[in-house]
C-alpha positions, -999 to 999 in steps of 0.1 A, spaced: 458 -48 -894 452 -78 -907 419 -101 -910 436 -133 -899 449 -137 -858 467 -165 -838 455 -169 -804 491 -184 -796 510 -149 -812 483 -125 -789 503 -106 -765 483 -112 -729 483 -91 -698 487 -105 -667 470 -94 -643 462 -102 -602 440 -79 -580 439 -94 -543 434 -133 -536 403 -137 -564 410 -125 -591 439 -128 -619 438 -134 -657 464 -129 -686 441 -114 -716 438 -91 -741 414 -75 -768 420 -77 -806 387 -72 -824 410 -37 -838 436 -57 -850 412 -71 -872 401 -40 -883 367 -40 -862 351 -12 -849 320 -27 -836 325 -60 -821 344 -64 -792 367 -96 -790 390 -107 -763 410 -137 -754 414 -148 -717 434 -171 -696 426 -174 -658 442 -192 -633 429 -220 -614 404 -208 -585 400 -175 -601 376 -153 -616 387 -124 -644 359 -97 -630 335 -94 -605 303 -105 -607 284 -75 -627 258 -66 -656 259 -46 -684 229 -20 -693 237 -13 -727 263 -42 -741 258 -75 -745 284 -106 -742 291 -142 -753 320 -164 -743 331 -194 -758 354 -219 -736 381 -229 -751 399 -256 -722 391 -256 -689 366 -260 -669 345 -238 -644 312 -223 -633 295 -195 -649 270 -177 -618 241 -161 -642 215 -141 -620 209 -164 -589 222 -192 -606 249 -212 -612 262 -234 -643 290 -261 -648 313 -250 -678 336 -268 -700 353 -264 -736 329 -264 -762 306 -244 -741 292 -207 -756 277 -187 -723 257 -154 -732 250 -127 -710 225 -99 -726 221 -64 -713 194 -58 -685 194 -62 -645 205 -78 -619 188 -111 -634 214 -112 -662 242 -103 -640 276 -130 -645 309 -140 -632 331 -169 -647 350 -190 -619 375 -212 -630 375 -244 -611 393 -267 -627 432 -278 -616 448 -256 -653 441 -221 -666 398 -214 -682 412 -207 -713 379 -186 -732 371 -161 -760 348 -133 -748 329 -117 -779 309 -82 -771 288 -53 -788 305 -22 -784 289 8 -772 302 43 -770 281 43 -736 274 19 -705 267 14 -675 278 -16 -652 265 -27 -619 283 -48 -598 253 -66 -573 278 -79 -545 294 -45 -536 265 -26 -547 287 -5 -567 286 8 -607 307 21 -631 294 47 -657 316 49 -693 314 68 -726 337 75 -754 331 102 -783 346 90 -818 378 113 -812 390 94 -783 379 115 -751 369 93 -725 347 96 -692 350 73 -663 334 69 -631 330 44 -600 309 50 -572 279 37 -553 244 56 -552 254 66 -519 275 93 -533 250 110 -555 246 148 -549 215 167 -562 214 178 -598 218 216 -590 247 205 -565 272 233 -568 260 250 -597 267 291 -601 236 307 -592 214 271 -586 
């Protein structure tokens, strides 16, 4: 650990899921010995977007761009985005739901900074999906990604229910 990183000595990711989306990132907030800030470094190709378009319940975002430009959706609208721009996207609904789209001809090179929770929920409004997460402090993590389609009745399968 150490309190002091390079962006250029980060080890990135890369990263392509279908014909929208691709990124080379990675998070480093531990590296810096931080437990509850999330920080992440991104670099996303031209006419892509790193995630879908989505919300957070519980966490809440800020991204700083770097180089690049693009278009940040936020709720029903839309923004232009260049370097020196600092986006935020707080926890709620479907009105602070976001999606960065890089636009420009080179990679959206941004810095996405977070809150960390030990639970969320995400909804994703185009595929009217969302994801549930938690972790406990000894690492055991929970994960699921579904649509409210497939709920089942609380007593579902329960002995003797």
């Amino acid at each position: 650990m150490s309190p002091v990183i390079s962006l250029s000595q980060l080890i990135l990711e890369h990263w392509r899921q279908g014909s929208r989306y691709a990124s080379a990132d990675t998070s480093f907030a531990g590296q810096l010995g931080l437990s509850d800030i999330g920080a992440s470094y991104n670099e996303v190709p031209a006419g892509k977007s790193g995630c879908p378009f989505h919300n957070h319940q519980v966490v809440e975002e800020m991204f700083l761009i770097l180089e690049g430009e693009g278009e940040y959706r936020f709720g029903e609208a839309t923004y232009p985005v260049k370097a020196g721009d600092v986006l935020g996207a707080p926890a709620g609904g479907a009105q602070t739901a976001h999606q960065l789209l890089n636009t420009g001809t080179g990679p959206l090179k941004y810095l996405g900074i977070s809150s960390v929770a030990r639970g969320e929920v995400v909804e994703y409004p185009d595929s009217g999906k969302f994801l549930v997460s938690s972790h406990t402090p000894d690492g055991r993590r929970t994960r699921f990604v579904g649509r409210s389609t497939d709920e089942v009745d609380y007593w579902d399968d329960e002995p003797g229910a």
